[in-house]
C-alpha positions in Angstrom: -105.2 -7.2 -78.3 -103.6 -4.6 -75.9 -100.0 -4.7 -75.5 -98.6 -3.7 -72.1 -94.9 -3.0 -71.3 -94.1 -3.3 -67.7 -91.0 -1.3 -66.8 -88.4 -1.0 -63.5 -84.9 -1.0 -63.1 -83.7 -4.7 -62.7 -86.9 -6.7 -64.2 -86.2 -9.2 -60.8 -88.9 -8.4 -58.5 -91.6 -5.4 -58.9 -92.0 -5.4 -63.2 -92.1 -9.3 -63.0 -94.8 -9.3 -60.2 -96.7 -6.8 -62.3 -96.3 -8.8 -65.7 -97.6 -12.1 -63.4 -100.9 -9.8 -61.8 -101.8 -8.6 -65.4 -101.4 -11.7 -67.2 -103.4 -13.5 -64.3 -106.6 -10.9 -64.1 -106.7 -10.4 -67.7 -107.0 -13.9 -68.6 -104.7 -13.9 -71.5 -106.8 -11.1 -72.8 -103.6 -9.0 -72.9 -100.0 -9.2 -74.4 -98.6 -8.0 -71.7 -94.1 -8.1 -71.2 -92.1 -6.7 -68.4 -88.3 -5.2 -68.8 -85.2 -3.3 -66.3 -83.5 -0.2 -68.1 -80.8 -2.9 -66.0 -81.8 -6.3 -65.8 -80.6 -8.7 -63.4 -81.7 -11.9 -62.5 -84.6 -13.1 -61.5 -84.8 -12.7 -57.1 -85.7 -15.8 -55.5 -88.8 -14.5 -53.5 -90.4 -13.3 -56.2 -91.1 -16.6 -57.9 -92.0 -17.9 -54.0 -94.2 -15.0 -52.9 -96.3 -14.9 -56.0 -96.4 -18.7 -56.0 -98.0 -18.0 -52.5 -100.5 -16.4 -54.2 -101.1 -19.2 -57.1 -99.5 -17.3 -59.4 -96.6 -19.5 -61.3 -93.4 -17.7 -62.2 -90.8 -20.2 -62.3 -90.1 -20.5 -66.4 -90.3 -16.3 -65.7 -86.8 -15.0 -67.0 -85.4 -11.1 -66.8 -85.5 -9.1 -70.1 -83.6 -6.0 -70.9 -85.1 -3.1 -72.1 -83.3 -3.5 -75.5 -85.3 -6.5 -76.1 -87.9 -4.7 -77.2 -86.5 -1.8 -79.3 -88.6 -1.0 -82.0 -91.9 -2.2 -80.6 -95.1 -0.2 -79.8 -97.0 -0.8 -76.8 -100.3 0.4 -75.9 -99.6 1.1 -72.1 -95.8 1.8 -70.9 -96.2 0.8 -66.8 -93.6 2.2 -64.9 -93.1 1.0 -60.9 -90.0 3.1 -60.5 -88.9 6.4 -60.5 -86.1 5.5 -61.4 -87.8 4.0 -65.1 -90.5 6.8 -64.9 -87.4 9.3 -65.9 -85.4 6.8 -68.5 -85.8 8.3 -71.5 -86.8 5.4 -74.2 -85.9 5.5 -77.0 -86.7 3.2 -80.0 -89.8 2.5 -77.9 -93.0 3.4 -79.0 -96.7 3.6 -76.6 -99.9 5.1 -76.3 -100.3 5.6 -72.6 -98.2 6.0 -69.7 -99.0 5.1 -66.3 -96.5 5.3 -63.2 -96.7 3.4 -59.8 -93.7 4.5 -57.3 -93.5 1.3 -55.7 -90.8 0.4 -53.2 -87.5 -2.2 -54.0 -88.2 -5.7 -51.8 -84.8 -6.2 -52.8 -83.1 -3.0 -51.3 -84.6 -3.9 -48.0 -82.6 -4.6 -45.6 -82.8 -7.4 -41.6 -83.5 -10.8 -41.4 -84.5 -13.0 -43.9 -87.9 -12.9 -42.0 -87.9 -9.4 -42.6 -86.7 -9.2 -45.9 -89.4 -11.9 -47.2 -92.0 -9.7 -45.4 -91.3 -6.8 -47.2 -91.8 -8.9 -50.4 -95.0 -9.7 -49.5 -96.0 -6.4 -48.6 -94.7 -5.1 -52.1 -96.4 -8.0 -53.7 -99.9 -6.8 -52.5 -98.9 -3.1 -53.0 -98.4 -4.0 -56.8 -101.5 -6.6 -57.2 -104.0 -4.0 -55.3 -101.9 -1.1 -58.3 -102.8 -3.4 -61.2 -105.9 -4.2 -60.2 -106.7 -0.3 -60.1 -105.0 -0.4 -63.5 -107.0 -3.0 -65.5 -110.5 -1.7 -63.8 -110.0 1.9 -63.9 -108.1 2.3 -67.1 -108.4 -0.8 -68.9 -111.9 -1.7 -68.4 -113.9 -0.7 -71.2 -110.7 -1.3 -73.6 -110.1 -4.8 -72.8 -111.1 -7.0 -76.1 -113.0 -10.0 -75.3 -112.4 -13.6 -76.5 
C-alpha cells in the first residue's frame, strides 16, 4: 500500500483537508498522514467546511512533523511554500509533489468572509488532489 505524507506549516487547515480528500477518493486504498513543520490546533472551519462536503474530520487531531521521524513515504505532498523549502530530515520518500495553496486562516474580514475563503481553499485543494490521485497515482494505486 502507498504511503502518502501531507505536509504545511500548522497541520490546522490545508494538510488536514488534503489527508481528508485522499483518504476519501482512495477508498482506504492509501496510508495516507498529514503534518506542520509547526503544528497548531486543529481550525474550527476546517472540520465544518469539509463536513459540508460529507467528509468527517472531527476525531481529526494536528501532528508534528517529528511524529513521523524515521518513516519512509512514498509521496511527500507539500501545500506550502513555506514546507516545500523545510529541509526534512530523518524523513525519507520517493516522490515529491508541491501545491502552493493559499492559508484560509491568514485571511482576513468578516466571519462571512473568512468562512468563504475556506471554502474556496477547500475546493482549490480537493480539485489539487484529485489531479494528484488520477494523474500521478493512477496506475500505482493497489487494488483491494
Amino acid at each position: 500500500m502507498k504511503r502518502i505524507l501531507v505536509l504545511c506549516t500548522g497541520n490546522s487547515c490545508r494538510s488536514q483537508m488534503a489527508e481528508g480528500y485522499l483518504k476519501f477518493y482512495s477508498s482506504g486504498n492509501l496510508e495516507v498522514y498529514s503534518a506542520g513543520t509547526e503544528s497548531t490546533d486543529l481550525h474550527p472551519l476546517t472540520v465544518s467546511v469539509m463536513e459540508e462536503d460529507n467528509i468527517d474530520m472531527s476525531d481529526h487531531e494536528p501532528k508534528n512533523l517529528d511524529r513521523f521521524h524515521g518513516q519512509s513515504f512514498d509521496y511527500l505532498i507539500t501545500v506550502c511554500k513555506e514546507a516545500d523549502q523545510e529541509l526534512l530530515k530523518g524523513i525519507d520518500y520517493q516522490h515529491k509533489v508541491h501545491f502552493n495553496i493559499p492559508d484560509p486562516a491568514s485571511k482576513t474580514g468578516s466571519p462571512q468572509e473568512v468562512e468563504q475563503e475556506f471554502f474556496r481553499v477547500r475546493e482549490l485543494i480537493k480539485k489539487n488532489m484529485l489531479k494528484f490521485l488520477g494523474g500521478v497515482l493512477s496506475e500505482n494505486i493497489e487494488h483491494a
